[in-house]
N, C-alpha and C positions, 0 to 999 in steps of 0.2 A: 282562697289563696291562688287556686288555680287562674281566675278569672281575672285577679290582677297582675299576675304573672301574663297572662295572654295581652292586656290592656299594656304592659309596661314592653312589653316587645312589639304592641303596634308602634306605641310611639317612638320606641328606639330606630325600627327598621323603616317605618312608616308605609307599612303594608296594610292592610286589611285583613289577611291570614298571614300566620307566621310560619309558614312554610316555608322551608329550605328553598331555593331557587337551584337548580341543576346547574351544574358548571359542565361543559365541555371536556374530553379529555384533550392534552394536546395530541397533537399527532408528532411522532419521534420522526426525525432526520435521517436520513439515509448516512450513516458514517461512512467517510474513507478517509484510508489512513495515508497520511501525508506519503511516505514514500511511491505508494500505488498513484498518487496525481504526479510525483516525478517520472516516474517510468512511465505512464501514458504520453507524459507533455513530449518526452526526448523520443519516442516513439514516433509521432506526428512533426516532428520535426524534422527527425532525420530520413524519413519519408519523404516530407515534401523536399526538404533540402537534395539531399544525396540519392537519394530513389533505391533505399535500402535501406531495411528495417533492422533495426539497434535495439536489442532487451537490454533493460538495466534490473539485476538482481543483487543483493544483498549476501555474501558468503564470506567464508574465511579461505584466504589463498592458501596454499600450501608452499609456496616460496618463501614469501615473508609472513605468513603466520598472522597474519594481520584479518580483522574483519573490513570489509570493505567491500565499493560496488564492482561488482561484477559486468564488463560490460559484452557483449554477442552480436555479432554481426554474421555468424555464421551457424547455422544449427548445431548445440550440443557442444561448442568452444567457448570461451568465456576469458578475456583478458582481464586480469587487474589492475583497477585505478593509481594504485601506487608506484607498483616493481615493473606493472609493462608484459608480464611472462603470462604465457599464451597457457589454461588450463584445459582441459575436459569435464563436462556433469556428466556427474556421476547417479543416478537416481535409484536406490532400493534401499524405500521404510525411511531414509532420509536424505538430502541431497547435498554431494560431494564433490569437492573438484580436485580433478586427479592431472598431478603435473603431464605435459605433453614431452613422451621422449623420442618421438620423431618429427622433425617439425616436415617436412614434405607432406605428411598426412596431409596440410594446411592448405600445400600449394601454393603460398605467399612466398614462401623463401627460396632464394635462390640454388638449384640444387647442384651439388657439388661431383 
Protein backbone atom coordinates (compact mmCIF):
# COMPACT_ATOMS: atom_id res chain seq x y z
CA UNK A 1 0.00 0.00 0.00
CA UNK A 2 2.73 2.10 1.02
CA UNK A 3 4.57 1.67 -2.34
CA UNK A 4 1.68 2.64 -4.27
CA UNK A 5 0.87 5.31 -2.48
CA UNK A 6 4.55 6.53 -3.12
CA UNK A 7 4.10 5.51 -7.12
CA UNK A 8 0.69 7.48 -7.31
CA UNK A 9 2.27 10.60 -5.94
CA UNK A 10 5.23 10.30 -8.39
CA UNK A 11 3.03 10.43 -11.04
CA UNK A 12 0.69 13.11 -9.69
CA UNK A 13 3.58 15.58 -8.58
CA UNK A 14 5.92 14.12 -11.12
CA UNK A 15 8.92 13.97 -8.84
CA UNK A 16 11.14 11.24 -8.09
CA UNK A 17 10.75 11.78 -4.16
CA UNK A 18 7.61 12.98 -2.80
CA UNK A 19 8.92 15.32 -0.78
CA UNK A 20 7.37 18.53 0.17
CA UNK A 21 9.25 21.28 -1.68
CA UNK A 22 10.03 24.30 0.87
CA UNK A 23 8.04 27.49 0.12
CA UNK A 24 9.73 30.82 1.06
CA UNK A 25 8.23 32.82 3.55
CA UNK A 26 7.01 36.17 2.22
CA UNK A 27 8.66 38.98 3.64
CA UNK A 28 5.79 41.53 5.33
CA UNK A 29 5.83 45.36 4.07
CA UNK A 30 6.68 48.09 6.10
CA UNK A 31 3.09 49.54 7.01
CA UNK A 32 2.19 53.28 7.13
CA UNK A 33 -0.67 54.61 7.74
CA UNK A 34 -2.22 56.92 5.28
CA UNK A 35 -2.44 59.95 7.49
CA UNK A 36 1.42 59.77 8.62
CA UNK A 37 2.23 59.85 4.36
CA UNK A 38 -0.09 63.23 4.71
CA UNK A 39 1.56 64.85 7.27
CA UNK A 40 5.02 64.03 5.71
CA UNK A 41 3.89 65.07 2.10
CA UNK A 42 2.50 68.78 3.71
CA UNK A 43 5.69 68.87 5.60
CA UNK A 44 7.98 68.82 2.47
CA UNK A 45 5.99 70.87 0.96
CA UNK A 46 5.56 73.51 2.97
CA UNK A 47 9.18 73.54 3.42
CA UNK A 48 10.27 73.82 0.07
CA UNK A 49 7.20 76.15 -0.58
CA UNK A 50 7.13 78.67 2.40
CA UNK A 51 10.60 77.95 4.23
CA UNK A 52 8.64 76.88 7.36
CA UNK A 53 7.71 73.85 8.72
CA UNK A 54 3.79 72.90 9.17
CA UNK A 55 2.81 69.56 11.55
CA UNK A 56 -0.48 68.31 10.52
CA UNK A 57 -1.92 66.20 13.69
CA UNK A 58 -5.15 64.83 14.10
CA UNK A 59 -7.25 66.18 17.58
CA UNK A 60 -10.30 67.36 18.86
CA UNK A 61 -10.68 71.22 18.99
CA UNK A 62 -12.09 72.51 21.87
CA UNK A 63 -13.92 75.50 20.12
CA UNK A 64 -16.08 73.47 17.93
CA UNK A 65 -15.85 70.19 19.49
CA UNK A 66 -15.12 68.71 16.35
CA UNK A 67 -12.24 66.04 15.58
CA UNK A 68 -10.13 67.44 12.94
CA UNK A 69 -6.54 68.39 11.67
CA UNK A 70 -4.73 70.11 13.57
CA UNK A 71 -2.44 72.32 11.88
CA UNK A 72 1.32 74.12 13.59
CA UNK A 73 3.43 76.44 12.28
CA UNK A 74 4.57 77.32 15.50
CA UNK A 75 5.95 75.07 18.29
CA UNK A 76 3.33 73.83 20.79
CA UNK A 77 0.18 76.10 18.94
CA UNK A 78 -2.02 74.14 16.69
CA UNK A 79 -4.83 75.95 14.48
CA UNK A 80 -8.02 74.24 13.42
CA UNK A 81 -8.99 73.28 10.13
CA UNK A 82 -12.47 74.09 10.60
CA UNK A 83 -13.27 77.13 13.09
CA UNK A 84 -9.70 78.99 12.34
CA UNK A 85 -9.07 79.39 16.46
CA UNK A 86 -5.56 79.39 17.48
CA UNK A 87 -5.10 76.14 20.38
CA UNK A 88 -2.24 75.11 22.69
CA UNK A 89 -0.88 71.05 23.10
CA UNK A 90 -1.28 70.08 25.88
CA UNK A 91 0.83 66.78 26.56
CA UNK A 92 0.52 64.55 30.05
CA UNK A 93 -0.46 60.62 29.58
CA UNK A 94 -2.38 62.07 26.64
CA UNK A 95 -2.44 65.03 24.26
CA UNK A 96 -4.74 68.00 24.58
CA UNK A 97 -5.60 71.23 23.04
CA UNK A 98 -6.11 73.93 25.28
CA UNK A 99 -8.03 77.18 24.05
CA UNK A 100 -5.57 80.19 23.74
CA UNK A 101 -6.76 83.15 25.99
CA UNK A 102 -4.13 85.55 25.28
CA UNK A 103 -3.53 85.88 21.78
CA UNK A 104 -0.21 88.25 21.97
CA UNK A 105 1.45 85.08 23.52
CA UNK A 106 1.42 84.42 19.49
CA UNK A 107 2.74 87.60 18.39
CA UNK A 108 0.59 87.51 15.03
CA UNK A 109 -2.06 89.84 16.33
CA UNK A 110 -2.19 93.06 16.53
CA UNK A 111 -1.76 94.41 19.94
CA UNK A 112 -4.03 96.73 21.38
Amino acid sequence: MLKELKILLQKYFGTSSPKPTETKKPTPEKVVEPHKKLSSLIEEISKDMFGIRVRVEWGRCPYCDNITQMLSTQVGYFRCSICREMTKQYVNGKIAYLPVDDPQVLGDEPKI
